[in-house]
Every structure is written in C-alpha cells, then in structure tokens.
N, C-alpha and C positions, 0 to 999 in steps of 0.2 A: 720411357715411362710406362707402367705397365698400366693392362687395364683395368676396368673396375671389375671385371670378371675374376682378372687374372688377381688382381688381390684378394678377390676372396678367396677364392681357392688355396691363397698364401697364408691366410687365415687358419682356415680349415686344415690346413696341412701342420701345423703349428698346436694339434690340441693335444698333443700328448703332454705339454707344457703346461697346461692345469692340473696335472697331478690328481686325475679322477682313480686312477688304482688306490695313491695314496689315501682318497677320500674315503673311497672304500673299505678300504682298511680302517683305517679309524672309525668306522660307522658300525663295524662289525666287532673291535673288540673294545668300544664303549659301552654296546649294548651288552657285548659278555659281561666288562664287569659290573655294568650296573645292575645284572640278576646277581653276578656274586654277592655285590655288596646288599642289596636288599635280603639277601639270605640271612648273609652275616647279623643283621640288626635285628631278624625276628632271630635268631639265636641268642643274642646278646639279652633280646628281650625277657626271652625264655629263664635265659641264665640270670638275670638281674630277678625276674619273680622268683624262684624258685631260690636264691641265696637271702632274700629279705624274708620268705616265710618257712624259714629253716630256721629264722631267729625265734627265741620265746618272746611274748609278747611283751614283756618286761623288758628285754634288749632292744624289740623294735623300737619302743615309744623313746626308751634312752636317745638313740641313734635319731631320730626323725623328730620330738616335738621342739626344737629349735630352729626346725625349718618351719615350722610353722608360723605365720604371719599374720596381721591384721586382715588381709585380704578374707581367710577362711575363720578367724575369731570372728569378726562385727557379726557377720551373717548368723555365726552360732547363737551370740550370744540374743542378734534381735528376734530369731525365732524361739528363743528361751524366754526373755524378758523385754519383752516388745514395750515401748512407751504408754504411757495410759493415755494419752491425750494425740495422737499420730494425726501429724497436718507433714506441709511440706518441709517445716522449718524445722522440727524436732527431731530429736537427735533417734538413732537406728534401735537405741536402747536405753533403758531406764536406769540400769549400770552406772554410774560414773562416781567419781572420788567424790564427797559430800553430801551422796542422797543417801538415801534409808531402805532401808530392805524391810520389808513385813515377812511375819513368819511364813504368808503362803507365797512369798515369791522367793526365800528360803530352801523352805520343801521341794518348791520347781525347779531350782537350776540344780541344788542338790540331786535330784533324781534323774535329770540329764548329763550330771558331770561324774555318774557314778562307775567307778572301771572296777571291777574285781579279779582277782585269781591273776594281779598283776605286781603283786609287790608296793601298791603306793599306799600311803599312808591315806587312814584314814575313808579307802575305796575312795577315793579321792574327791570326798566331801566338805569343802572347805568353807562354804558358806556360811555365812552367822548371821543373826538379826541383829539391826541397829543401823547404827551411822557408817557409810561404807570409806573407810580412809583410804588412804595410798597403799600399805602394806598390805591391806586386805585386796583391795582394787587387782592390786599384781600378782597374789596367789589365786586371785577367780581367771586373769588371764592366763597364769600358766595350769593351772585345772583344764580349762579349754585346751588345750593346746595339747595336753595328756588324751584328755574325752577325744578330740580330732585325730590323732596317732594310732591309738586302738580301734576306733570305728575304718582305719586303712587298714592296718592289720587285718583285721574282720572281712572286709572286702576282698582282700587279696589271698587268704585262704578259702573262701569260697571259688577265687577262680583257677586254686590249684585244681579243687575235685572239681569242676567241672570242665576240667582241659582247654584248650585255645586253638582258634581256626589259623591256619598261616596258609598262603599264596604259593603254592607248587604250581608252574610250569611246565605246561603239555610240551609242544612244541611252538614255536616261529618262524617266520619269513623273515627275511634280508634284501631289501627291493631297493637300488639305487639306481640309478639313470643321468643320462648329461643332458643339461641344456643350453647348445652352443649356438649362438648365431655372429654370422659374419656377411656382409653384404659391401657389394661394391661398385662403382657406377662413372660412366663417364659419358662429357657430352660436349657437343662442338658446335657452332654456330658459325657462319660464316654471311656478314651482307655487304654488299656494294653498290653502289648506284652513280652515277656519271651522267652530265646533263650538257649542250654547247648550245649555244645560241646566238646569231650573226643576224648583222638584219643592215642592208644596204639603200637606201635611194638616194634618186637622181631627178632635179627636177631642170628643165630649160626651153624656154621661149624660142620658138622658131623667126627668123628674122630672114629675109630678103635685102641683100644690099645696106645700103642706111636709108631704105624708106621703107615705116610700116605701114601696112594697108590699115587701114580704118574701119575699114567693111571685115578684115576677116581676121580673127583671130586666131594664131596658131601656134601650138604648145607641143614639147615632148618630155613624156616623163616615164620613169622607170623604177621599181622597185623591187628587193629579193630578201626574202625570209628565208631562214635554216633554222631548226629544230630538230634537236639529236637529244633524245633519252635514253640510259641503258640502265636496267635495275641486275638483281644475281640478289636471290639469298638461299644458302644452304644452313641446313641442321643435319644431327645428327645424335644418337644417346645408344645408351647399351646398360642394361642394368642386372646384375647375377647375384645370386645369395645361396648364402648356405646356413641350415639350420637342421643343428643337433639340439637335445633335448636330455637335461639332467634334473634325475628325479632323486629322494633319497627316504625312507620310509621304514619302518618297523611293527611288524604285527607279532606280538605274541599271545599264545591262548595259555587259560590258565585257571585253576580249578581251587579251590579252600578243600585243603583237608584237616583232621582232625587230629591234633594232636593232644595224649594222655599227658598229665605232669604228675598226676598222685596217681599210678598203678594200684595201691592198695587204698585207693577212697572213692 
C-alpha cells in the first residue's frame, strides 16, 4: 500500500494528463480569432454604411420605412402633437382615428412630416383639417415612417464625411499557467493495555489439643494481593503534498484610429 507521500507524487507524475499544452492552445488561437472576428464586423460595418448611403434617398426610405414600427412612430408623433391635457392616463398623442385636427396642429405635423428632393408625393404632407378617420390615420403613420427613414439617411451621411474610429491592435500577451494540487497522508495508531489481578486469604484459629484456653486467644491469618498493569500506545502520520498552479489570461493593448469613408467630402 503506498504512502501518502508516495501518492502524491503519483499524482503529480500524472499531470501531463490534463492536457495544459492542449489548453494552451486553445487560449491562444481563440484569442486570434476573436481579433479576426472583431475586425471582420467593424468591416462589415463599414461595408453595410457605406452600401446604405450609396442609395438615393428615395431608394433608402423605399427599402427601410417598413421597418419602421410603433416603437419610433408614437415617440414622433407625441413630440409633434403631444395631448392637450397630459396626465398619467392620457394617451402619448392627440392623433387618434375620430378626433379632429385644427389647422395649427395641421401646419405642425405637416412641417415635421416634410421630406423633399425625395420623390414623394406631395413632400410628404398629408395632413388635413377635420375629423381624423382611419384612412387618413394610416397615411399620417406611413408620413412618419417616411419623415423617420430620411432623418437616418441624413444621419448616416453625415457619418460618411466625418469617417469612423475602429479598434487597431498594438500588441499582446499570452499568460497561462497550471494550477495542480495533490496531497497525500497516512497514519497509524496503535494501543494496548492489559491488567491481572489475584488476591488470596487465609484466615484460622490456633487451637491446642481439644482444650481452648480462656485466657488466651489465638489466631493465624494470612493474606496476598497482585496487581499487574501494562499500557503501549503508538502513533504515527506522515503528510506530503504537491502544488502546481495554473493561471490563463490575455492583455491586449490597443489604440482607435481613424478611418476616412468619403475621401472627397
């Protein structure tokens, strides 16, 4: 039976069997491609801006105001025509299928819903005074939704001319380390104890003939005690260990540079 020394060390002899090279490995070409892939996406990115504002803006809003949804309508339209009475209960906007437009909240959404030099009809003024129905209802939402498509467009040729930062990559480390412990231990006790004990008397009356004296009384007695104790205890332990230490880590350093996307703007 080995000892607790001797196993650890059996332990320790055993750690190529973690597969710390393997770990290795893997730590170093995940971190490669996860710089490739971060590359790839600010290109991607690059490449997805620059194919969206290579459209006219008549094409863009084509392409994109069907993506647009309630989420970014309500918000338009409540800072267009916010409710006249605004508590917690009342609705984001004054808009809705059977209320009435006056001519100056007409003029207002009109002159927020105004898109030109885009091909829509009417610069895309579709508001009327009166009774607001369903049909009408649904051409001020797709107005907005127009109005919202051109104001990205807009945005996102402004960030042609003024170029985009992306994440370049000085240099980095690659720091891994093991952390192995094994420990092993043995121990032994050993007690005994043993105890005897004897114990003899004797008691008898001295006697003369068959006449006892009167006057003298006399006796013989005898007695013998043994006591034997024996105790023993042993111990004994031994205790060894072994400890490696695995670490795994990555520093990279890394700077924004500037990238142009409209050379001529």
């Amino acid at each position: 039976m080995p000892t607790g020394g001797d196993a650890a060390l059996g332990y320790a002899s055993r750690l190529d069997e973690i597969g710390f090279p393997e770990f290795t490995t893997k730590l170093v070409s995940d971190t490669f491609d996860a710089l490739i892939a971060a590359d790839i996406r600010q290109q991607q990115a690059f490449i997805e801006l620059l194919r969206e504002t290579s459209k006219t803006l008549s094409s863009y809003i084509a392409d994109t105001k069907d993506d647009i949804g309630p989420e970014e309508v309500l918000p338009f339209l409540s800072a267009v025509l916010p409710p006249a009475d605004a508590d917690a209960d009342s609705p984001p906007t004054k808009l809705a299928v059977g209320s009435s437009l006056a001519a100056a909240d007409v003029t207002t959404l009109n002159d927020a819903l105004e898109v030109t030099d885009a091909g829509v009809a009417s610069d895309n003024k579709v508001a009327e005074s009166g009774n607001v129905t369903q049909p009408r209802y649904d051409a001020i939402l797709n107005a907005v939704a127009v109005r919202i498509a051109a104001n990205k467009y807009t945005l996102l040729t402004e960030m042609v001319k003024q170029g985009m930062l992306r994440l370049v990559v000085d240099d980095g480390t690659i720091e891994t380390r093991l952390n192995f412990r094994a420990y092993g231990s043995d121990y032994f006790r050993a007690n005994s104890a043993s105890m005897s004990r004897s114990e003899f008397n004797f008691r008898a009356a001295a006697k003369s003939g068959g006449l006892v004296s009167l006057w003298v009384k006399a006796s013989a007695s005898t007695s013998y005690n043994s006591v034997r104790v024996s105790t023993s205890s042993t111990s004994s332990g031994s205790n060894s260990g072994v400890t490696v230490d695995i670490f795994g880590g990555v520093k990279i350093n890394f700077h924004t540079d500037y990238l142009p996307l409209n050379p001529n703007g």
